[in-house]
N, C-alpha and C positions, 0 to 999 in steps of 0.2 A: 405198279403192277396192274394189268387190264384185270376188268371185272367177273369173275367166274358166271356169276349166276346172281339175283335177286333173292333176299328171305321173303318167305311165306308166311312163316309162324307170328301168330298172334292175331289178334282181332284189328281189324281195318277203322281207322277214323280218318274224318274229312278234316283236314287242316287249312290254316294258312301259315305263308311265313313274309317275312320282311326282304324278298326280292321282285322288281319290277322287271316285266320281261321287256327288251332291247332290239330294235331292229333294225336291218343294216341294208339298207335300199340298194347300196352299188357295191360290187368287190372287185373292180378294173381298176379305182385307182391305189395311189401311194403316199403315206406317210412320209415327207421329209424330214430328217431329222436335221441340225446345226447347230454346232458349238458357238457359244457367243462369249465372249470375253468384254472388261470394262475397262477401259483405261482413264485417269488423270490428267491434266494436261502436259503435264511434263513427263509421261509416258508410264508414270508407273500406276501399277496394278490398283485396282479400288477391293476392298479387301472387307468395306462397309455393308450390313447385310440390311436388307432394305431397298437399295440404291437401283438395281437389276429393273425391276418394274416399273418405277417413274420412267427412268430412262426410254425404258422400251417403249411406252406408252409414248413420246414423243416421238420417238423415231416413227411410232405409227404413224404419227398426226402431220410432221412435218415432212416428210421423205414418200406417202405413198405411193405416189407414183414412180419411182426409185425402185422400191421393193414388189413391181407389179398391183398394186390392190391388194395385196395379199394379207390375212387376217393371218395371224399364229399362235401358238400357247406356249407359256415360258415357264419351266418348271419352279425357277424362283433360284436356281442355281445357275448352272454353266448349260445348255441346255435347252432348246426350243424347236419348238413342230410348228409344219404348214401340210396344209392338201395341197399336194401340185408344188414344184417346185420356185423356187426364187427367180427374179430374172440372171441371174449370176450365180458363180459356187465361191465369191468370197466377196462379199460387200464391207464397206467402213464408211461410217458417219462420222460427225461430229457433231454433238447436241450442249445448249447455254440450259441447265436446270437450276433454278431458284432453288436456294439450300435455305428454307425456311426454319429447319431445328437448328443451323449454326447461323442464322442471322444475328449475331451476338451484335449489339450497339454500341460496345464501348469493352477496349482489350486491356492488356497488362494490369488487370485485376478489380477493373472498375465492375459493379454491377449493372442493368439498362439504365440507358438515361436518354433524354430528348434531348436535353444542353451541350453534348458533347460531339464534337468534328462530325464523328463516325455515324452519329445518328443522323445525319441531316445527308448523310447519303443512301444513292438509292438500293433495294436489298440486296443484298449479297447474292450471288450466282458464279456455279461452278460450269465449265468446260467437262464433255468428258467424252470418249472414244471411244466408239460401238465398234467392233469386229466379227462376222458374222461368217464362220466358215462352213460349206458343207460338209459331213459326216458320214450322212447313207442312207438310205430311204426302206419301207419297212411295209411290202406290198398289204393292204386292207385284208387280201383274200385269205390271210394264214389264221383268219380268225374263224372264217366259214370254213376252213381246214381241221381246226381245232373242235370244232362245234358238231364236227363230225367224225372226231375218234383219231383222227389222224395228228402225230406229233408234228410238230413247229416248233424250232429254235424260237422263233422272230413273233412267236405268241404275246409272248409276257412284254416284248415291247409297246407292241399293238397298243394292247389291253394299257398299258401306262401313256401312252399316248390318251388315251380316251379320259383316265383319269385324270391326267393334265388338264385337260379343256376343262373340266369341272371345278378343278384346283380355281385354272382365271378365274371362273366364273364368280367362283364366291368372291376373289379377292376381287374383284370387279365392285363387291357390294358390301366392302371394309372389313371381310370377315378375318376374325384371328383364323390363321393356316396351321395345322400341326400334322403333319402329314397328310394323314388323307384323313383327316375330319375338320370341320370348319364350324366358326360359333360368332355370330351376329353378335353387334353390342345391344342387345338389346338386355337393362337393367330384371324386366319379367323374369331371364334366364340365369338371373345370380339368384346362390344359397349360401349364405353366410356359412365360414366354416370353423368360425373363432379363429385371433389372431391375425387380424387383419388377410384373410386366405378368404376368397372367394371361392366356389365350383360355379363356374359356367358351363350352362348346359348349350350342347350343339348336336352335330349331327356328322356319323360318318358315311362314305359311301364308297364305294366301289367295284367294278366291274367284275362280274365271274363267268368262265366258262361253265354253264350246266346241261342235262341231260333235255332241258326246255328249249335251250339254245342260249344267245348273252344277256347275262341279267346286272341289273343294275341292284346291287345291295344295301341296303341303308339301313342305318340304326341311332341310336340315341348315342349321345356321347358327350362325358363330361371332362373338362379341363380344370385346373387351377390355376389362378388368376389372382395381382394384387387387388384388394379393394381400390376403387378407382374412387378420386375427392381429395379433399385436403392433407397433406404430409402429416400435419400435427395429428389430425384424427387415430391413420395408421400407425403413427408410432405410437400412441397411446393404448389401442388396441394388438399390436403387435407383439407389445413389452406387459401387457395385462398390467397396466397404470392407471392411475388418473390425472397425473400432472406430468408436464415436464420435466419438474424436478427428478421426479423418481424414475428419468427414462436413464439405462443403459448406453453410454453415446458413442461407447467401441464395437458395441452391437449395433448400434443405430447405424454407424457407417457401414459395414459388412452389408445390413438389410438392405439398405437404401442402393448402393454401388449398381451402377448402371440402369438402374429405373430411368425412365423418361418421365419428366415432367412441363407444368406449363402454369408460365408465370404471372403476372397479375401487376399492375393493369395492361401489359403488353401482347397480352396472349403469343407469345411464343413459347416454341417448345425447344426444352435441352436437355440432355445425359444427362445423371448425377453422376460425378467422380468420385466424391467426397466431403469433408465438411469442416468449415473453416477453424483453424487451432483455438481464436477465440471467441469471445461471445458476439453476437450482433452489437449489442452496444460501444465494442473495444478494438473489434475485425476494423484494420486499417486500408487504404489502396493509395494509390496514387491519381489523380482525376487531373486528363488534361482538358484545357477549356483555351476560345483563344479572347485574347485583351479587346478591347475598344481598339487600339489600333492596328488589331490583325497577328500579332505575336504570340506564338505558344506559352502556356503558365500549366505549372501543375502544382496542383494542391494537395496535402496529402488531408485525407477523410474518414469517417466512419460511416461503416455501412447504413446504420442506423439515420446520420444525420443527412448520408445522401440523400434517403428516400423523404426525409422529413425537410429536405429544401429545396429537390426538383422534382415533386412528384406529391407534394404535398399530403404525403400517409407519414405518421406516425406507429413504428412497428411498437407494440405493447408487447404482446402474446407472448415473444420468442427475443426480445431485448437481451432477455438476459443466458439464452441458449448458443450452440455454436448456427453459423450458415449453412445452407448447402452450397459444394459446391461445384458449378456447372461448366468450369470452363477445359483447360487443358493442363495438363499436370505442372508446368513452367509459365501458363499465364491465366491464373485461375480467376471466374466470374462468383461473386457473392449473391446470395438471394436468400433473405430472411423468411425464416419456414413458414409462416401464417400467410406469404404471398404467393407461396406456389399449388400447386395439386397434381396429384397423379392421375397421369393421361391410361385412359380405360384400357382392356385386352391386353395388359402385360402378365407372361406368364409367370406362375408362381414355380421356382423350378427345384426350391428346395425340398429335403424329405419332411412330410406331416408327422404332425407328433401322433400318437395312441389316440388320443380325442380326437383329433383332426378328421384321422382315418375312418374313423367311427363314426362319423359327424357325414364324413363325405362318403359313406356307404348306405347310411338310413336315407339321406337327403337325396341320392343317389334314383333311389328304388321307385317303379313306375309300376302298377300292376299291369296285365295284358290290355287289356281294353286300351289305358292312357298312353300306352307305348304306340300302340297299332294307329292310333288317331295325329298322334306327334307325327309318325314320321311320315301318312297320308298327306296331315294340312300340310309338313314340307316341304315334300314334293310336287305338291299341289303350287307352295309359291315360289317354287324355284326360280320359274320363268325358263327350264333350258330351250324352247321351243323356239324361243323368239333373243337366242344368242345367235346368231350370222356363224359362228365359227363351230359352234356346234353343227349346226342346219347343215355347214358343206359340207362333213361326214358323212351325210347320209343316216344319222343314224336318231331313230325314234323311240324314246322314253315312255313304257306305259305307263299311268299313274293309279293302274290299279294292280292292289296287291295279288299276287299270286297263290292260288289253289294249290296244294300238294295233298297224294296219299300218303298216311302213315300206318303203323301196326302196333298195339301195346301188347308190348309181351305179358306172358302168365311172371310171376316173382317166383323165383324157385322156393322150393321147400326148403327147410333150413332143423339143423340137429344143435341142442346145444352140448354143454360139454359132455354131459353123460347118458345124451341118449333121447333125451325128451324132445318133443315135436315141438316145430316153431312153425306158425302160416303167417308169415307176412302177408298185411294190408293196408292198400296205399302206399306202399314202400316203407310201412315201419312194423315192428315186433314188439312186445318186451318180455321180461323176463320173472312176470311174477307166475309163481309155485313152479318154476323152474330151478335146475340146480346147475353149477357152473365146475367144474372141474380145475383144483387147484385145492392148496393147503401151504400157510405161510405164516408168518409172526411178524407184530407191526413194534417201530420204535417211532420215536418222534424226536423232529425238534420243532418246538412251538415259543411264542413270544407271548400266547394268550392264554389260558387255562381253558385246555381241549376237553378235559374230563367227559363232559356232555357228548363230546363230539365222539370220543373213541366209543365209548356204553351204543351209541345210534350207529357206527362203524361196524360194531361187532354185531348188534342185532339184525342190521340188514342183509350184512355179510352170511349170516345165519341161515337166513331167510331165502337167501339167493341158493343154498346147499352147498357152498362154500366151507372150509374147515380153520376160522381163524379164532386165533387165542388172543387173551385181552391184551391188549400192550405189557408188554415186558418192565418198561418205564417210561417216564412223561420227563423229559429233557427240555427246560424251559433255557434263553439266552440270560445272560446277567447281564443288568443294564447297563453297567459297567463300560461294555464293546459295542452299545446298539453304535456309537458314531464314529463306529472304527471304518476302516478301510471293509468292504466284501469278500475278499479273500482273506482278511486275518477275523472277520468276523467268523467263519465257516473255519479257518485254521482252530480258531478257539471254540468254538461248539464241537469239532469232533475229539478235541482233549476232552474232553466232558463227556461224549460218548462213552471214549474209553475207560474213564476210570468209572460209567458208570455198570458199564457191560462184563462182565466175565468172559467175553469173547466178542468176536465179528457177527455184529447182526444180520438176519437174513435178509431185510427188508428197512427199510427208514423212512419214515410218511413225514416229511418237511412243510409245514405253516407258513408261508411268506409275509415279511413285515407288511409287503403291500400290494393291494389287488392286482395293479398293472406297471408290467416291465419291471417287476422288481431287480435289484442290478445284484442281488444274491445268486438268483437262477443259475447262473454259466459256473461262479465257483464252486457251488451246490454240487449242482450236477458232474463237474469234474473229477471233485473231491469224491465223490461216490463212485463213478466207473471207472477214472483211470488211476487214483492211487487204491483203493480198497477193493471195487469191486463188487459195488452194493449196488444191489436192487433199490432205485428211490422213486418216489412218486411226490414229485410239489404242490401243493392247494395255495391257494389265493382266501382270507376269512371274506366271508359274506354275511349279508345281516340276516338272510334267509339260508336254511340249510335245509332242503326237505328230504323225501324220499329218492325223488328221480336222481337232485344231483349225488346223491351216495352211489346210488347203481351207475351211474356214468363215473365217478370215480373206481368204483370196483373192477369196472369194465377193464379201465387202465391197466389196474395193480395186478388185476388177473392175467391178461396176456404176458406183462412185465416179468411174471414170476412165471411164465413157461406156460398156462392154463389155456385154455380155449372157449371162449363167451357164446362161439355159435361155428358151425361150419353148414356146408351145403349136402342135404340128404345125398346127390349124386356123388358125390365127395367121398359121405359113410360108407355109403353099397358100392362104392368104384365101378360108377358106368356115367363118370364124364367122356363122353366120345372123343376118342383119339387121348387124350389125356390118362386117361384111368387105364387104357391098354397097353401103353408104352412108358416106361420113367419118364417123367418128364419135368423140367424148371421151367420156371416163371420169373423174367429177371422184371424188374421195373428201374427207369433209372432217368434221373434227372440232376439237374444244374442250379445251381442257385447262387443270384452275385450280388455284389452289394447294391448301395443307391446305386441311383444315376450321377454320374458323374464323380465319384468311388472309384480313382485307379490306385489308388493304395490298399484298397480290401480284397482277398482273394476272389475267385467264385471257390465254391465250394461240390463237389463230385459226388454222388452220393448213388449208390448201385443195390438194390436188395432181392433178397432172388427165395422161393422157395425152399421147403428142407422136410424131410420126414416124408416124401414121395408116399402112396396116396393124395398125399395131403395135401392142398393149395391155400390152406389158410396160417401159415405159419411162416415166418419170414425171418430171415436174417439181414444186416444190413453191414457196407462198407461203403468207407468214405474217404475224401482222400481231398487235400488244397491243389489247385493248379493257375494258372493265373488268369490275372483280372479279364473281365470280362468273354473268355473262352469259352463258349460252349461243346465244341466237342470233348468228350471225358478223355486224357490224357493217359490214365495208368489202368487202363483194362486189361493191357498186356506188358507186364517189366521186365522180360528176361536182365539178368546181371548178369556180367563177365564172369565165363569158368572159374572153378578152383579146382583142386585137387581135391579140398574134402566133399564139394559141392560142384560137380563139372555142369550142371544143366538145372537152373535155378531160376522161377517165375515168382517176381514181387506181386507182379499186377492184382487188381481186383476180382478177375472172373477167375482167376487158379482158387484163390480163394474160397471163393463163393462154391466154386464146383466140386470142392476138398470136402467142403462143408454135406455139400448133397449126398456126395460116395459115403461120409462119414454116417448121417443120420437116414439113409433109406432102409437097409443099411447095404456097402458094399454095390450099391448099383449106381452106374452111368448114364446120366441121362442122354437117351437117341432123339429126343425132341426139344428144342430152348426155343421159349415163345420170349418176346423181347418186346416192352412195352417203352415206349420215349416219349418224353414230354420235355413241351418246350422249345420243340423247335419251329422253323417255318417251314414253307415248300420248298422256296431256294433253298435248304440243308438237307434236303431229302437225300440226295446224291451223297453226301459226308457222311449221312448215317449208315446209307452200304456201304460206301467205299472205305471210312475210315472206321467208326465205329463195330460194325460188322464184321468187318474184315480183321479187326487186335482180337475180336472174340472167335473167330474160327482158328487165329494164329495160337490162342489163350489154348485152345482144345487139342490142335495137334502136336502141341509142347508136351501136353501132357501125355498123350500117347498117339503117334506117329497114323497108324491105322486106324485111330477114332473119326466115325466123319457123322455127326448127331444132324436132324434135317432140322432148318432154321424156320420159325416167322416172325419179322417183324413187324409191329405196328406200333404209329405215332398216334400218341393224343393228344388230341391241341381244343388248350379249354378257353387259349384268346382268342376268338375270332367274331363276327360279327350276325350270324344267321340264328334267329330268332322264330319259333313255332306258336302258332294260336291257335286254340279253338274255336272252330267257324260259329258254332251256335251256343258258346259258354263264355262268361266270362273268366274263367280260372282259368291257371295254367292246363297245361297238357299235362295227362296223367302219366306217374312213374312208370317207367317202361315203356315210354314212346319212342318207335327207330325211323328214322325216315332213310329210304337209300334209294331215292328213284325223283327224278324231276330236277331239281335242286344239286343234286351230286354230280360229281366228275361224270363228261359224258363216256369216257374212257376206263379212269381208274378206281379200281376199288377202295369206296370208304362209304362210309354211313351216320349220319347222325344219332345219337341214344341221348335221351333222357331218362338218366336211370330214380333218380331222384324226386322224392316229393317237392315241390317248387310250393310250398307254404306264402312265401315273400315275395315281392317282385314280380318278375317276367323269369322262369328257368330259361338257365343258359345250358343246352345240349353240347356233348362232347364232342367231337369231330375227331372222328376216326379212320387214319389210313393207310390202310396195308401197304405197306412197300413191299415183301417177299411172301410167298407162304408154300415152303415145300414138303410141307408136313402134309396141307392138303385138304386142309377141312371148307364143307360145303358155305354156301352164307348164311345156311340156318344155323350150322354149328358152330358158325364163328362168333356171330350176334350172341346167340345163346350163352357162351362163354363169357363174353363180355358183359355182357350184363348181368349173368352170378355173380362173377369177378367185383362187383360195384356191392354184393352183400354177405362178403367176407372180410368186410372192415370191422377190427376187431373193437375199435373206441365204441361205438355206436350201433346204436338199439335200430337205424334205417339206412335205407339203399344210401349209399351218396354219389355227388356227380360224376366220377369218373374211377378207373378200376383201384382195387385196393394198392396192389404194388406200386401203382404210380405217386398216391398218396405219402405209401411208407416212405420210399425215397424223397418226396417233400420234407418231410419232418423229420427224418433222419438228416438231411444235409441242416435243415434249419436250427436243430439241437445242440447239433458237434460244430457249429458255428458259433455258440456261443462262448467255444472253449477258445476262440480266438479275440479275444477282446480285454484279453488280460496280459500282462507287460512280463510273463514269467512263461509268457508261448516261445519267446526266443532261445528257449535251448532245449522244446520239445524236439524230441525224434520221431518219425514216421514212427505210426502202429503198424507199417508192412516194409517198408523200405528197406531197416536195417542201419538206421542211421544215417542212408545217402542225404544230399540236398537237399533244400526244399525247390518246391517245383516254383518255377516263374519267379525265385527268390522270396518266396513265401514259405511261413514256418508250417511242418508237415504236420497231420492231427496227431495227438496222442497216442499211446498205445492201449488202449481199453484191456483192464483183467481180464485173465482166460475166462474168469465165470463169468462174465456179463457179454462175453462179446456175443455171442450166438443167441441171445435173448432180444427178444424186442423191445430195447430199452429205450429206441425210440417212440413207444407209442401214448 
């Protein structure tokens, strides 16, 4: 959607940010693009990733004149650019490449050796077969089209093209490539992350169209990587050991499998496949050698005594452990672990534990100043100036960072529950001699003796003007069940419940055996909202328990139980603009999937929308499994096949949701749905009108034929890489900083907000961008919105980074995801389906009690 108009409101600051402005000397000529292919010599495909770039890099060296002089950049896949075209639209080569990782010395199971046939020839080298077809060419000028408001198909190739060249470049200078961010071996830019997981620190980059003209964007960027050094080391640190003895060696294989390593005293490098059945000392082979008079002999041998008689090492360390091993699944190579080491830049690709994560978050963190200097000297030693294939572009790299205007909005005023004045400062509030609206009764189940804790529970509770009674009862576990299974532990605490309650309690404040990732959480919480119904709130024991974390607990239990911690004065008096004059919802809705590389974990859907019209600070949530890795939400809209009792019948999620709004405004339709999406990219812009968009205007005239409510949507995207400094401070930029001018689409409307106090690090601003808005609001009224929307989050006493709905929808899919982790989900039925299938063959969520569902039991 083009830009209406620029916000005004708020006070002006001089910034910087993390884009270099780009310049583009010629736009006559063309981007060639070409498919290239590898082939084997016996014709078949090469399938080895890696291989693409040696190759090329020869055909550079040997054929120039062949290929015209021509310089090119190769994506690292099927795939490569030139300026100007090829002398021909289909070339093939033939290039001899030394295959230095399978230069193996000795096969059918022997480890390296000098004494044997194979070594005493010269190294191995493979054949292989370049095919270089042309594709299409991709004129320069759609970029200077683009830079001036004007749409291009043939933009986003441009701009990838450019990116390419940058890709070579680094890989020109050994950098590990992960997209489009690259990281130097250089040892400075390791941060240990326990468990043998390094974070390597690099740097991303990439080209944007902005209102400056093309900018180059860069940023800091970390990857995970094994520790590079000795095998023995990592697996000791891996398996949190200290000997061998004690290592895991079914784990050890899984970890090890596919790592490259590099052997000793040979310095060559191989795959791990595996690891030998017995120990180095007992691992047998066969060794052929030939006689005094030139006739073949094999011997059969130990790994161990090979090395200790043609190589004269005696292996100690690992004699008595299994081998790696490096060969091929039918002719495997041995190598005793104390002689190899793991070869640097391999990615670590598995999921981080809790500490991990936590480890590579702190370790992570750069304040402003240290960020803006990293990515200067970067760029500063890039060297693009003086790459030849950059230079024929035309196009020139500044290396100084760029100026931009910004605005920091006023923080709105804020009501809590019953009326009393809230002025946020610096984007935080709190809530003393304030009172909170709600009244409820607490039970427990604890494993410690809470006494202390409930007495501090209630008087703060007190304090806040809150109306709560002393716990009813203190329900400790019998030690009996602590080493039971999670679900029959929590099966046998709520027998206990009941025979201690004369009825269903309102509320259950749950103790966790343990601070982090406790594996109770998911049965917990099931066992409360979808068999009973129960209002729950889980704590973690701490050895500190003060004031503040009570009122952030409270915060919880208070929204959970229906209450309100704070809303937005314009909210109270109903003069949010366009909002307050018309019914209107608030959907927020996001996607959430498992790890990487998880196609047996659902993603999980998760939609929540306002309810009680004035109001914007009250949410309901629906959820729903669909399959792996999907991001567009499947069940917005579920019409089911007529009946007789039911001829015209919507499962979907927004019938729901919008049932819910008619039900609590009361009786009124919302004419206005504002639609917040997160999580997607640019390339899915199109899907969210097209598809998502479009189940929700189908969702609305299901429901009534002549309803027709005016839509806006906007995405917000809190991945991305553009980064804001204070010219003359070191700290962050202050809460409520927007940028929408320089740096933004030269065309489309969106904006940067920082709504958030940035205490930590370098703050990551939100990125915001309207796709539709036929509702109509100005930019001051849309900003303005957005960023109240960021201080009606009910957890917390300050702004946080991005709008509330978007949030609830995080943690609502992240919650009802836990109920899937349990081996008793396979004969859940849809909480809206009806019992239909599960989507994507995945089992469908629960059906949450009527009393809990409309609560925000997510928060």
């Amino acid at each position: 959607m083009a830009r209406r108009g620029f916000g005004t409101n708020g006070q002006r600051i001089s910034l910087l940010t993390n884009h270099f402005n780009v310049k583009l000397s010629s736009n006559s000529d063309h981007f060639y693009q070409y498919n290239v292919d590898f082939f084997y010599e016996d014709g078949s495909p090469v399938e080895a990733k890696g291989v693409g770039r040696k190759v090329l890099d020869m055909v550079q060296n040997m054929y120039n004149s062949e290929i015209g002089g021509k310089g090119f950049a190769y994506d690292g896949e099927k795939t490569l650019f030139t300026v100007g075209p090829f002398p021909g639209t289909s070339l093939e080569f033939r290039v001899l490449l030394e295959n230095r990782s399978s230069n193996r010395t000795v096969r059918g199971g022997s480890p390296n050796g000098e004494e044997t046939k194979r070594s005493r020839r010269q190294s191995q080298s493979k054949s292989y077969t370049v095919k270089i077809r042309y594709a299409t060419k991709i004129p320069i000028q759609v970029i200077f089209n683009a830079l001036q408001g004007k749409d291009s198909e043939q933009f986003s190739e441009a701009v990838r093209v450019l990116d390419v060249l940058l890709r070579q470049h680094a890989a020109k200078q050994g950098c590990l490539l992960v997209r489009q961010c690259f990281f130097h071996n250089d040892p400075r830019n390791f941060v240990s992350l326990g468990g043998g997981v390094v974070g390597c620190r690099g740097f991303h980059s990439s080209f944007r169209a902005a209102q400056a003209g093309l900018t180059l964007n860069m940023d800091v960027s970390t990857t995970m990587i094994v520790r590079p050094g000795k095998v023995v080391d990592f697996l000791l640190e891996n398996q949190n050991v200290r000997t061998l003895r004690e290592v895991d060696w079914i784990k050890a294989k899984r970890t090890l499998r596919s790592l490259r390593i590099k052997s000793f005293p040979t310095n060559r490098e191989y795959k791990i496949i595996g690891l030998s059945e017995r120990i180095c000392g007992e691992q047998k082979f066969m060794l052929n050698q030939k006689t005094a008079n030139g006739t073949a002999n094999s011997i059969e041998i130990t790994v161990y005594e090979y090395f200790a008689k043609y190589h004269h090492i005696e292996v100690k360390d690992s004699y008595d452990y299994p081998c790696l091993d490096v060969g091929k699944p039918k002719r495997p190579i041995y190598l005793p672990l104390e002689l190899c080491e793991l070869i640097s830049l391999q990615r670590y690709t598995k999921a981080l534990s809790s500490l991990q994560r936590a480890s590579l978050v702190e370790k992570s963190r750069q304040k402003p100043q240290e960020r803006m200097k990293a990515l200067t000297d970067a760029l500063g030693k890039s060297n693009y100036h003086a790459d030849p294939l950059i230079n024929s572009t035309g196009i020139t790299i500044s290396t100084t960072i760029t100026e931009v205007e910004g605005r920091v909005l006023e923080p709105p005023k804020l009501k809590s529950g019953r009326g009393g004045d809230l002025f946020p400062h610096g984007g935080r509030w709190n809530f003393k001699n304030k009172v909170i609206n709600s009244s409820f009764m607490v039970g427990s189940n604890a494993r410690c003796n809470i006494a202390a804790l409930s007495r501090d529970l209630v008087r703060c509770c007190r304090a806040k003007g809150m109306d709560l009674d002393d716990p009813y009862e203190i329900i400790e576990e019998s030690p009996q069940f602590r080493h039971a299974s999670a679900p029959d532990r929590v099966g046998k605490m709520f027998e206990a419940i009941r025979k201690a309650l004369p009825g269903s309690p309102l509320f259950l404040l749950c103790i966790l055996p343990e601070r982090k990732n406790s594996d109770i959480y998911g049965p917990w919480k099931r066992k409360c909202l979808v068999d009973f119904g129960i209002v729950t709130q889980c704590m973690a024991p701490t050895a500190r328990i003060n004031d503040q974390y009570l009122t952030n607990l409270l915060l919880k239990i208070n929204a959970k139980m229906g209450g309100i911690n704070s809303m937005l004065s314009l909210e109270h008096l109903r003069s949010i603009p366009l909002v307050s004059e018309t019914p209107t919802i608030i959907f927020g809705m996001d996607v959430s999937h498992g790890a990487a590389g998880r196609s047996d974990v659902p993603s999980i859907a998760a939609v929540v929308s306002s309810r009680k019209w004035p109001c914007i600070s009250r949410y309901r949530a629906s959820v729903r499994t669909q399959s792996s890795r999907v991001e567009m939400i499947d069940d917005l809209f579920k019409p089911l096949p007529p009946t007789k009792e039911d001829p015209k019948k919507d499962e979907g999620m927004i019938r729901e949701l919008l049932e819910d709004f008619y039900q609590s405004t009361p009786r009124l339709k919302p004419q206005n749905i504002i639609i917040f999406r997160d999580g997607v990219g640019e390339s899915q812009f199109n899907q969210v009108l097209n598809i998502e968009l479009e189940a929700i205007m189908q969702a609305c005239k299901f429901l009534e034929e002549n309803w027709d409510p005016k839509f806006t949507v906007i995405v917000a995207q809190k991945i991305h890489h553009t980064k804001f400094f204070q010219s003359n401070s070191p700290l962050n930029v202050p809460p409520g900083t927007i940028i929408d001018s320089k740096v933004c689409h030269p065309k489309n409307n969106d904006f940067y907000l920082c709504a958030q106090n940035g205490a930590i690090g370098t703050t990551r601003p939100t990125h915001y961008q309207v796709l539709l808005d036929q509702i109509g609001f100005s930019a001051d009224q849309l900003q303005e919105l957005v960023h109240s929307l960021s201080y009606v989050y009910q957890r917390s006493t300050s702004a946080i980074s991005v709008v509330a709905p978007v949030c609830y929808a995080h943690l609502a899919a992240g919650q009802m995801a836990q109920f899937l982790k349990f081996d008793d989900m396979a004969d859940a039925t849809s909480s809206h389906s009806g019992g239909f299938g599960p989507a994507g063959g995945f089992p469908q969520m629960p059906e949450l009690k009527e009393s809990v569902r409309s609560s925000m039991f997510f928060c």
